[in-house]
N, C-alpha and C positions, 0 to 999 in steps of 0.2 A: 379874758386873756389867760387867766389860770384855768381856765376849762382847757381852751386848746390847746394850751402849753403840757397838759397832763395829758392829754389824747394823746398826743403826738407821741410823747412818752411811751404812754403804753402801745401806740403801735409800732413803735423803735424796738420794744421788748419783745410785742408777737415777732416783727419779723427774725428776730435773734433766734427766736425757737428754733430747734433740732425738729426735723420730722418722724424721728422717732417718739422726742415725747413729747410732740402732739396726740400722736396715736396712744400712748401710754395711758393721757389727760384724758382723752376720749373714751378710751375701753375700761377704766377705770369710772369714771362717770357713767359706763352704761349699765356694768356693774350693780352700780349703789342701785340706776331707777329700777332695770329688772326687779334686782333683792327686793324695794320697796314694794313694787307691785306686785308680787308674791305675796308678800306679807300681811298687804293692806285688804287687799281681796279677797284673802284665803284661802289663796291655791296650798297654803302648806297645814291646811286646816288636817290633816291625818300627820302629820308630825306631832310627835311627843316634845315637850321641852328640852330633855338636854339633844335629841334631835336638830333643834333650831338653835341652840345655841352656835354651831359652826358658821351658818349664815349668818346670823346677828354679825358675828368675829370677823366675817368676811367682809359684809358690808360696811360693818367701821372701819375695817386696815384700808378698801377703797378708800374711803373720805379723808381718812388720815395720811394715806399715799398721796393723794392732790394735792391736800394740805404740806406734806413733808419736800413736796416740787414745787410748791411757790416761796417757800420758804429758802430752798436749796436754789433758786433761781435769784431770788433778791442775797441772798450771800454770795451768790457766783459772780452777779452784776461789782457787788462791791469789791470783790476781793481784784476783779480784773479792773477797774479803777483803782485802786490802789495800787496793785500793779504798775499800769499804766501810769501813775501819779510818781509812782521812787523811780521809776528806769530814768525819766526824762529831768530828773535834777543833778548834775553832774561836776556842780562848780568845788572847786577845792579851799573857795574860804573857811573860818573856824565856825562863821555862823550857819555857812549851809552846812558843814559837818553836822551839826548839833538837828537842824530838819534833816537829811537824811541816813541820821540816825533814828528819827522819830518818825519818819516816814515806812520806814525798814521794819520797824517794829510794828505799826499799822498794819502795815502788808500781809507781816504775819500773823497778827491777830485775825485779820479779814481771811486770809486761808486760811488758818486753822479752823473760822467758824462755819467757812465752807465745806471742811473735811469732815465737822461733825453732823449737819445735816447730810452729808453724802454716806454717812455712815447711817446714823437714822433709818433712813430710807433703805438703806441695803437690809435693815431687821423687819420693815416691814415686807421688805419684797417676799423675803425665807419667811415671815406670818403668812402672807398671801400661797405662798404654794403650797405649803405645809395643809392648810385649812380646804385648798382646791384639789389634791389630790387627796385629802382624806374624804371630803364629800361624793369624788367622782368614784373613788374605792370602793364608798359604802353603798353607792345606788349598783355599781357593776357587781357586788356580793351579791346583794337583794334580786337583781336579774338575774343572775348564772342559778341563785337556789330554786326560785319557785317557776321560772322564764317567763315569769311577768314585771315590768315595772313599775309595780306597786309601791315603791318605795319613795315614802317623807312628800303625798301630795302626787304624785304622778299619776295615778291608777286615780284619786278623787276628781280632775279634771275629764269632763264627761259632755264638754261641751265640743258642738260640731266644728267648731271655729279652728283652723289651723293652728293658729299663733296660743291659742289658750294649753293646745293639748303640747306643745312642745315648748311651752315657756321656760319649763325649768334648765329642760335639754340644753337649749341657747342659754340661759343664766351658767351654768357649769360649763359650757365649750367657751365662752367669752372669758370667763373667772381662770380657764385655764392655760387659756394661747396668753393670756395677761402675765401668770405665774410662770411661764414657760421662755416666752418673750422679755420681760425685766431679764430675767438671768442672762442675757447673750448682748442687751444693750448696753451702753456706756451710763454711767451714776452721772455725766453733765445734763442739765439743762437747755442750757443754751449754746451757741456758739461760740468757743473762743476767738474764732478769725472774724467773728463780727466785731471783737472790740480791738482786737492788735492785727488786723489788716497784716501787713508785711512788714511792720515793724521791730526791726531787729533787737533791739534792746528788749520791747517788750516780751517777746517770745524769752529771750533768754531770764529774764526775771521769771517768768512766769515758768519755766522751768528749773530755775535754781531754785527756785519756793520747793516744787515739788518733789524734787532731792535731799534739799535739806530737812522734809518734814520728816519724808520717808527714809532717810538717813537714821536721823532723831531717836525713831520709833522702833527699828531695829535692835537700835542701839540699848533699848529703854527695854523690851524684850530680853536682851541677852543679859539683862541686870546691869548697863551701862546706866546710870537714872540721871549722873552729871550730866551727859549729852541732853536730853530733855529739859531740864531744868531751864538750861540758859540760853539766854536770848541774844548773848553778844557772839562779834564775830571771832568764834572758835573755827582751831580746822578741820571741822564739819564746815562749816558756812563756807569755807576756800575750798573744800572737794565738790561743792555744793555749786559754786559759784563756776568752776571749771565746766563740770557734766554741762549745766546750764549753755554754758557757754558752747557746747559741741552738736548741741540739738537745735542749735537758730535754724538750720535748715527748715522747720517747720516755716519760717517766715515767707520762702520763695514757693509753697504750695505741697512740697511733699512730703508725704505721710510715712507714717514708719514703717506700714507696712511695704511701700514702694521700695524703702530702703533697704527691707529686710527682704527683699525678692533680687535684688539687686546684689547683695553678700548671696545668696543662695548662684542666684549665676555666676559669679564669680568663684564658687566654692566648685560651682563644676569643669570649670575649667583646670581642673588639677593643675595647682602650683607650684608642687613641692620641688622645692631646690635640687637640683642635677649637678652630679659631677663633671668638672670638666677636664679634660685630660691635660691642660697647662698647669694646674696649680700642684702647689708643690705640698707634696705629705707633711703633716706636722712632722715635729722632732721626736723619737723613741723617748727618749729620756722624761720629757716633760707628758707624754700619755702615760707613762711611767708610774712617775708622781702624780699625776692626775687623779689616776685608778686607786692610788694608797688612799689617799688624804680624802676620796670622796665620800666614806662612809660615815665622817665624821659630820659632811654638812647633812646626810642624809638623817644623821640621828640626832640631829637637832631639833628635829621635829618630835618635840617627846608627846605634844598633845593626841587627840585621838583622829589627827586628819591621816597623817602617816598610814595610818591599820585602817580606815576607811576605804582606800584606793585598791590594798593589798589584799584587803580580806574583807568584800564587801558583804557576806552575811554574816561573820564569825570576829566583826570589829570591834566589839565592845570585849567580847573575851581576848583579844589580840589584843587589845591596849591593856587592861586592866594587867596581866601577865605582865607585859614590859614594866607596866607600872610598880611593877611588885606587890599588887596586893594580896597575891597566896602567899606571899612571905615575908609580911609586914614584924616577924619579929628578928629581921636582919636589920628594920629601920636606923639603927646607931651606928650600924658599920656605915653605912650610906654618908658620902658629905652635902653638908646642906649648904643648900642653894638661896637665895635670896627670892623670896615669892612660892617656894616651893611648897607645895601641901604638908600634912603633918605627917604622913609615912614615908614623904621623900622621894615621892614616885615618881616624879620627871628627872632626879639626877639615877636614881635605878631605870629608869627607861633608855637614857643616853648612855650609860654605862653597860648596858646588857643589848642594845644595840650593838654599838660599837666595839663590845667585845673586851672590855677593858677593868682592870679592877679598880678600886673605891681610891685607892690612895691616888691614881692617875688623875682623877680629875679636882684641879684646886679651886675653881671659881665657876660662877656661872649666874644669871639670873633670868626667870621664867614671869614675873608678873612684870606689866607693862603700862606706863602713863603715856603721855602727851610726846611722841619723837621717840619711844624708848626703845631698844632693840634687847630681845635674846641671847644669851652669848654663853658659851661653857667655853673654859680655858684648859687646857691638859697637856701634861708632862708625858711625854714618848722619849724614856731613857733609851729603850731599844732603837731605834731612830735617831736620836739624839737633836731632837723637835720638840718645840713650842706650837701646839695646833690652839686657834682661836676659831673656835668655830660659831660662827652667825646662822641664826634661825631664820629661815624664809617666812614667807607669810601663812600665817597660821590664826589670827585673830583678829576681831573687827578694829585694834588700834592701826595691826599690821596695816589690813586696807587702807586704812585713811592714811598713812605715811605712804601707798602707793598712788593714792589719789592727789595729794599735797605736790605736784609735778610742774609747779611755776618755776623758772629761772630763779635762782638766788647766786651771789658773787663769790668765788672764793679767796679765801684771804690769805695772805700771804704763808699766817699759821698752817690754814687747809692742805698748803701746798709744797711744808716742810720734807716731806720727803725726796719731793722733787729737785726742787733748788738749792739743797746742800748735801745731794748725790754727788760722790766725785765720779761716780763710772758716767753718769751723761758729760755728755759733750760741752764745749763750750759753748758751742754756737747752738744748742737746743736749749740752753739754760738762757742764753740771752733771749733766744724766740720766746721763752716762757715768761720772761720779766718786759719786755717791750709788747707783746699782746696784750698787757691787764686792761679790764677786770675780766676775770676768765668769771665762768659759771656753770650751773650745775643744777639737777634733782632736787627739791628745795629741802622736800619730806625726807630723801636721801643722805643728805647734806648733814642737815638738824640730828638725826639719827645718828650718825659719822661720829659728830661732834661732842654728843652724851655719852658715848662708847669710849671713846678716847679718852676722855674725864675718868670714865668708869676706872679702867685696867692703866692708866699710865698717869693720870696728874688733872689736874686743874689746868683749863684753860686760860683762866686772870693772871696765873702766877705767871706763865709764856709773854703775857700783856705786861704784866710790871715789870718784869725782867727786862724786856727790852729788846729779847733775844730767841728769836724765832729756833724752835727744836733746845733750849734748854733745859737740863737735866731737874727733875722735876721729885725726884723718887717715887717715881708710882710703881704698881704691884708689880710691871711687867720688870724693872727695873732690878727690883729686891730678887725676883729671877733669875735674871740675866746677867747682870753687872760682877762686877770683876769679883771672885771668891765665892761666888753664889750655887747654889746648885745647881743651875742650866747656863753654866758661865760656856761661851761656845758654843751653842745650841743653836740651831735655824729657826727661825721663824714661820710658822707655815699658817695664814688664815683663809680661812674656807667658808664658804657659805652659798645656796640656791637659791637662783627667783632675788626676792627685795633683799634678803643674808648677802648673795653675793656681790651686789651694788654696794650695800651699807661695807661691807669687805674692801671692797675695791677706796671708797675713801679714808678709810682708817689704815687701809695699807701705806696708801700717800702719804701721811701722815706721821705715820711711825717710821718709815722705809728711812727717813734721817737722821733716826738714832740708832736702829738695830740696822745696819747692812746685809748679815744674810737672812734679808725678808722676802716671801714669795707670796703671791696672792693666787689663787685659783678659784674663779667663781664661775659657777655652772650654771648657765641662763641665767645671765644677772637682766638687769633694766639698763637699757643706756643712761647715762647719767651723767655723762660731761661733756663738753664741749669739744672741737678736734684736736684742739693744739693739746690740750692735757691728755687725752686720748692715745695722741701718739709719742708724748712725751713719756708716760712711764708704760710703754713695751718691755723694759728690761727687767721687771719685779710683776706684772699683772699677767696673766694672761686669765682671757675670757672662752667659756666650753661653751658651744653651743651646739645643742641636739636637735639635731635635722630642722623639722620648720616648726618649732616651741613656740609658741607669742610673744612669750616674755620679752626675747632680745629685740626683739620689732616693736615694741610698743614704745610710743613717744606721742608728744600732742601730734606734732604735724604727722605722724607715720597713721592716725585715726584719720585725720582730714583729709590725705592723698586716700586713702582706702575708703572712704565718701565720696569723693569722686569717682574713682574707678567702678566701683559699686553702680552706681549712677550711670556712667557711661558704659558700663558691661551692658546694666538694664537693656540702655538706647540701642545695643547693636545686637540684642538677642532677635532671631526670629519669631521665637515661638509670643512674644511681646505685644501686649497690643497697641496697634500704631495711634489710635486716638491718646492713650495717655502717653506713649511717649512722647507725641507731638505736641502735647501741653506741657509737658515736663520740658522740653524744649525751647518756649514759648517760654516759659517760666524764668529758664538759665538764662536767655539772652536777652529779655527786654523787662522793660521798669514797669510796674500797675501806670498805665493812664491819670488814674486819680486816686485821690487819700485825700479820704475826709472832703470830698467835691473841691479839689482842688488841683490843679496841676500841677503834676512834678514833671522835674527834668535833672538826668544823672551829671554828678559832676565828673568833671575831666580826672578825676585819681581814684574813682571810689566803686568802680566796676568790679566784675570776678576778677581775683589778682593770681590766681592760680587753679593747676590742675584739681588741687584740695581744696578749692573754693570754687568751686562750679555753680553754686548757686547766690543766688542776687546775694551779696555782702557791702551792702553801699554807703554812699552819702547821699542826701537831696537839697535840691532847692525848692523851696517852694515861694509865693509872693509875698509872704512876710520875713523869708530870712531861711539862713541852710538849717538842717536835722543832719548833727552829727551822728553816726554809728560810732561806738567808744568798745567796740566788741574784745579786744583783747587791751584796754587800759590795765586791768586789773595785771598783765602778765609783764607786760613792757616800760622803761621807762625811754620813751620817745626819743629825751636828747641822748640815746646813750651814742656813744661809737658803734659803727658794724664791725661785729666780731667775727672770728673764725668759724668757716663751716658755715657761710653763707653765701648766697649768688644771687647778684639783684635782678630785677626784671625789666630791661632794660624800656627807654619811653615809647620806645616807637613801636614795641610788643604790645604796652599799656592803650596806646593810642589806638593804634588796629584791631584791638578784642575790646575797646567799650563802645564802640560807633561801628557794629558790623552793617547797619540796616538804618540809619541814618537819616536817608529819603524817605522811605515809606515800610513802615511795621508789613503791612498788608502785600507788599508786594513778594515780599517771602512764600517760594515756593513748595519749601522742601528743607523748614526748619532744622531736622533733626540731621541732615548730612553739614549744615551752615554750624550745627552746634558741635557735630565730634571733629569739622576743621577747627576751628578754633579754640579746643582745648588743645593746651600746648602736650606736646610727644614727653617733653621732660620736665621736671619740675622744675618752677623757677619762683622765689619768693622774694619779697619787696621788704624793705627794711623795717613794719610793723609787726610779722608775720614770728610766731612764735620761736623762736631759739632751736637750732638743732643739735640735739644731743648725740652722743655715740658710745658706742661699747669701747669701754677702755681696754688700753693694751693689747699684747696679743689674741688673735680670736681664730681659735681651732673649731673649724667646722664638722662635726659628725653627722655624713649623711649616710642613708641607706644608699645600697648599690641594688637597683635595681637588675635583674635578670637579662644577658645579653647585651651588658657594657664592655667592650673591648678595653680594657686596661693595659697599659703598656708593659704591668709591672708582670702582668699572665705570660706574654711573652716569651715561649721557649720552653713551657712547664708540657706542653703538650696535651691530649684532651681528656686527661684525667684531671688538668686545672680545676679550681674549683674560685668561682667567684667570693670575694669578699663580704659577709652579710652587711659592712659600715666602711667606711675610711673613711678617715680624718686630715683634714685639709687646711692649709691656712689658708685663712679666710680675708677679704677686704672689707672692712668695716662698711664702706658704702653699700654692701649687700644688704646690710640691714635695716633700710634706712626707709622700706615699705614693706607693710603686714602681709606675709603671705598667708591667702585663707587655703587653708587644705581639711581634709578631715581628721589629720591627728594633729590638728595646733595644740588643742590640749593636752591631748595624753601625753604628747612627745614631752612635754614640760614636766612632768612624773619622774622625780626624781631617780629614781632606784634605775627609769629604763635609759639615763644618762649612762648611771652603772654600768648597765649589760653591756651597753655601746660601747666603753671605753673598754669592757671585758672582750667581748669579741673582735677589736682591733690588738688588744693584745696578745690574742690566740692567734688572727690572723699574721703576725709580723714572727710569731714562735715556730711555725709552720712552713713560710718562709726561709726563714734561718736552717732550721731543719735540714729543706731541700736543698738549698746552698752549702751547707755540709756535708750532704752526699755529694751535691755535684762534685766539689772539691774531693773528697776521697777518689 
């Protein structure tokens, strides 16, 4: 019985094998017999000793490469059991806490020791080629000098037998496509879909492992060494745990390279947002202000990412200069910042930036823990402004406060500026108190919330007091407050990218005690919900530069963009119709069997959206249902449905899980059966992650393309000259799906928000202008 039951085993194991490294196991093994029969025979009897030493080297990294793949196979086996063993325990008592915490931890032990045979293995590979193309070097030297191949045993073979005079040949061509071949294959073993089939949870375990590791290790690189250390769930494990959670697609069959073909068709579809001739021009005043105030968020960036973008061969002398260090014996005049090096080179970097002298700037902080944000504060007597300016993402904390993107509540505190505004309405302050719990950016939020501590007070003292927006005396206060130096003064906070989000909640925030507060954030993050959103219009307004990423990024704005992706793929020609009709086949119907057993879908647990196009289910099987628990981690089930939501109604649900119901088989022409039934608009179910939006006003900066009729050309005659940007207000629901173009990135580059707001305001001086002559 133990004989069989181990057979069986190992032929459960072969058939898991990749047939790549079958091939590896094999060419590898033929390797070793070659070397050996060279050796044993003495075909290499005219080799010198350290001559033979390379093959000896060779023929053991073979033996040791087999060895390092069984090895790397029996870790892979475990680590996806274990896997498979934490995804599927999910109960919330205290004593499964206690096992899936010990399970959790297992998991990672078992990857981690998969990681280090995969790594192993990847030094022997770089042994093996190193030693096959030095061997094949030195026989093609030997040949090119004398044009014979005389060289280490070639020229000794003298026998008439085919195989004898070209043995070596074949040992070095085998030893080579070997060294050549590792390099372009994958470090797995085995199959992962032979152990997690289409199981949702387990794919996304099996991917949050491999984020968190890889997270970890980055981190542990940039002199982060906390991050590595610990094994509990820190927010690595919750950015971790998200990613994870966005790549279950692997569970319905497709590969990332399909996906990544599928953004490429989509990318050529040119996206980029269009003007349209109903929207109405932002306001002068506020592009105005916009264009002052934006160089303060731009030099916030005092690190050396700034002078990377600007000056990408001459960016280390371009930071260092900001930095001040040709003139580190000004360092006293300099004010020091909290985290700031010893010659003070980030508050001389934002000061020489921005243009401003030492005394201007009072406060500021540049080292960064767990939620921590950037910030310099600075006095503009000339203005007669208060600028807070927030650092955008600059650092591997920054990321993880943009990865940290779970719903969190806001609290009454969070939303002091809003609710004891007298310029809002009655009836908007009511809609903002009968909608709770409102929510938000989680990593956004936290970040908000130690900023606010920072520059204005203690959050506990707001709690004991009793009294939401209570005077607290914080730094902003000794400022401001009556008799002070900037008694009278406007408020103005600014920040890009994640600055202008973290901006945007500490504006709420504060906007209850200082009234003339304005926020301006340039490609912020979405980060609140609707109703907050359009409740403070009157203090925020949000910049966004043509098609940035930034403002488009939200969980569901990746999952509709998966979809679409997906469906571009299906309706390209150039496409090959065998996998899209399996991609197809994939979106619309359930595997037959798992684990030889029959499943069948239930009634709620089909694709629930255009963002979920591929299998995201529940089953039944004969022992009992498998729940998917795929976004538990982000929602709490009983909550209320909130704002900025739209359900999907049943009879939608009913009609897209039973398209084919009768017969699988009778399906003719899957892929037109697949792009009906993705719905035209999006519609999400009330599991479906939170939709966030860009708060407040939101000025659009697009390019004007060439041979746009504008109304405003009108009458100037054909010396008009097109607008290179206008600025638009925008409706937040524009933002609410990633548009791929080819400058998502660049356009997110702060400085060329800049120019943007610079060339609308040459274009509206130019304007006036002519309207001044015309009037003359």
């Amino acid at each position: 019985m133990k004989s069989s039951s181990s057979s069986s085993s190992s032929m459960k194991l072969l058939n898991n094998l990749r047939y790549t490294s079958l091939i590896l196991g094999i060419s590898n093994l033929t390797v070793i017999i070659l070397g050996l029969i060279l050796i044993v025979f003495g075909y290499l009897k005219s080799c010198t000793r350290p001559q033979l030493v390379p093959f000896y080297l060779l023929i053991f990294a073979s033996a040791i490469r087999i060895f390092a793949m069984i090895r790397c196979a029996i870790a892979q086996q475990a680590a996806a059991i274990a896997i498979i063993g934490s995804s599927s325990s999910s109960s919330p008592s205290p004593v499964s806490a206690l096992d899936d915490d010990r399970s959790r931890r297992q998991r990672q032990l078992s990857y981690k020791r998969w990681v280090w045979w995969t790594r192993f293995s990847t030094i022997i590979i770089v042994v093996q080629f190193l030693l096959a193309m030095y061997l094949v070097y030195g026989l093609a030297r030997k040949a090119s000098q004398d044009g014979t191949s005389n060289y280490c045993g070639v020229g000794s073979i003298s026998n008439n037998k085919w195989w004898n005079q070209h043995l070596l040949i074949i040992f070095l061509t085998v030893a080579s496509f070997i060294a050549i071949f590792q390099c372009f294959s994958s470090s797995d073993v085995l199959r992962w879909r032979s152990f997690y089939d289409v199981q949702d949870n387990a794919w996304k375990a099996h991917y949050q492992e491999v984020f968190d590791h890889g997270i970890r290790e980055a981190l542990c690189c940039l002199g982060r060494f906390k991050y590595w250390e610990t094994m509990e769930e820190d927010e690595v494990y919750s950015v971790a745990q998200l990613l994870g959670d966005l790549v279950t697609y692997r569970a319905s069959g497709t590969g990332h390279l399909e996906l990544l073909a599928g953004l490429a068709l989509l990318q050529s579809h040119n996206q980029s947002p269009k003007v349209d001739e109903c929207c109405a021009d932002a306001p002068l005043d506020k592009i105005q202000e916009a264009t002052t105030f934006h160089p303060f968020a731009e030099a916030a960036y005092t690190g050396p990412l700034l002078d990377v973008g600007r000056n990408p061969l001459l960016f280390p002398c371009a930071w260092l200069y900001r930095q001040g260090v040709f003139t580190s014996w000004s360092r006293n005049r300099r004010p020091k910042l909290e985290g700031d090096n010893w010659w003070r080179g980030h508050a001389a970097a934002f000061l020489r930036y921005a243009n401003l002298p030492p005394e201007s700037l009072r406060r500021g902080r540049v080292n960064q823990a767990k939620c921590q944000a950037s910030y310099f504060v600075v006095v503009l007597h000339h203005l007669s402004s208060l600028v807070i300016a927030v650092r955008g993402t600059e650092t591997p904390e920054d990321l993880i406060i943009d990865g940290l993107c779970r719903e969190t509540s806001l609290t009454i505190e969070d939303l002091d500026g809003i609710i004891n505004d007298p310029t809002i309405g009655a009836s908007m302050r009511e809609h903002v108190l009968s909608s709770f719990p409102h929510y938000g950016h989680s990593g956004i939020i936290d970040a908000a919330r130690e900023l606010y501590n920072q520059i204005e007070g203690n959050n506990s003292r707001d709690c004991e007091n009793g009294v939401a927006g209570s005077e607290t005396g914080g730094f902003l206060s000794s400022l401001m407050g009556t008799g002070c130096e900037c008694e009278g003064y406007a408020i103005r906070i600014v920040g890009h990218s994640l600055g202008g989000a973290i901006a945007t909640l500490l504006g709420i925030r504060l906007h209850g005690r200082f009234s003339d507060l304005h926020v301006y954030a340039y490609g912020p993050l979405p980060c609140v919900d609707l109703v907050i959103a359009d409740a403070c219009s009157g203090f925020i307004t949000s910049i966004v530069h043509h098609s940035e990423f930034s403002s488009y990024l939200s969980i569901n704005s990746i999952l509709r963009l998966r979809a679409a992706a997906l469906t571009t793929m299906s309706q390209s020609n150039s496409t090959d119709s065998a996998l899209i009709s399996k991609l197809a086949h994939l979106f619309l119907y359930l595997s037959k069997y798992q684990n030889g057993k029959m499943m069948r879908p239930l009634s709620n647990a089909m694709v629930r959206s255009e963002e979920e196009t591929y299998n995201r289910s529940q089953y039944e099987t004969s022992e009992g249902p498998i729940q998917s628990d795929e976004y538990s981690f982000l929602h709490d089930k009983d909550r209320t449905k909130e704002s900025g939501r739209t359900s999907m109604s049943s009879e939608f649900i009913d009609d897209f899980i039973n398209p084919f119901a009768s017969n699988e088989d009778s399906v003719e022409d899957p892929v037109s059966e697949f792009l009906e039934r993705v719905p035209s608009s999006v519609r999400e179910s009330s599991d479906d992650p939170s939709e966030v939006f860009l708060p407040g006003v939101i000025i659009h900066l697009i390019k004007v393309h060439r041979g746009l009729n504008l109304p405003i050309l009108k009458g100037w005659g054909v010396q008009a000259k097109e607008p290179p940007y206008r600025a638009i207000l925008a409706n937040r629901d524009d933002f609410k799906d990633i548009i791929i173009s080819p400058s998502m990135f660049l356009d997110h580059l702060p400085w060329r928000c800049q120019y943007a707001l610079q060339k609308v305001l040459e274009y509206w001086n130019v304007e006036r202008s002519h309207e001044g002559l015309q009037v003359v």
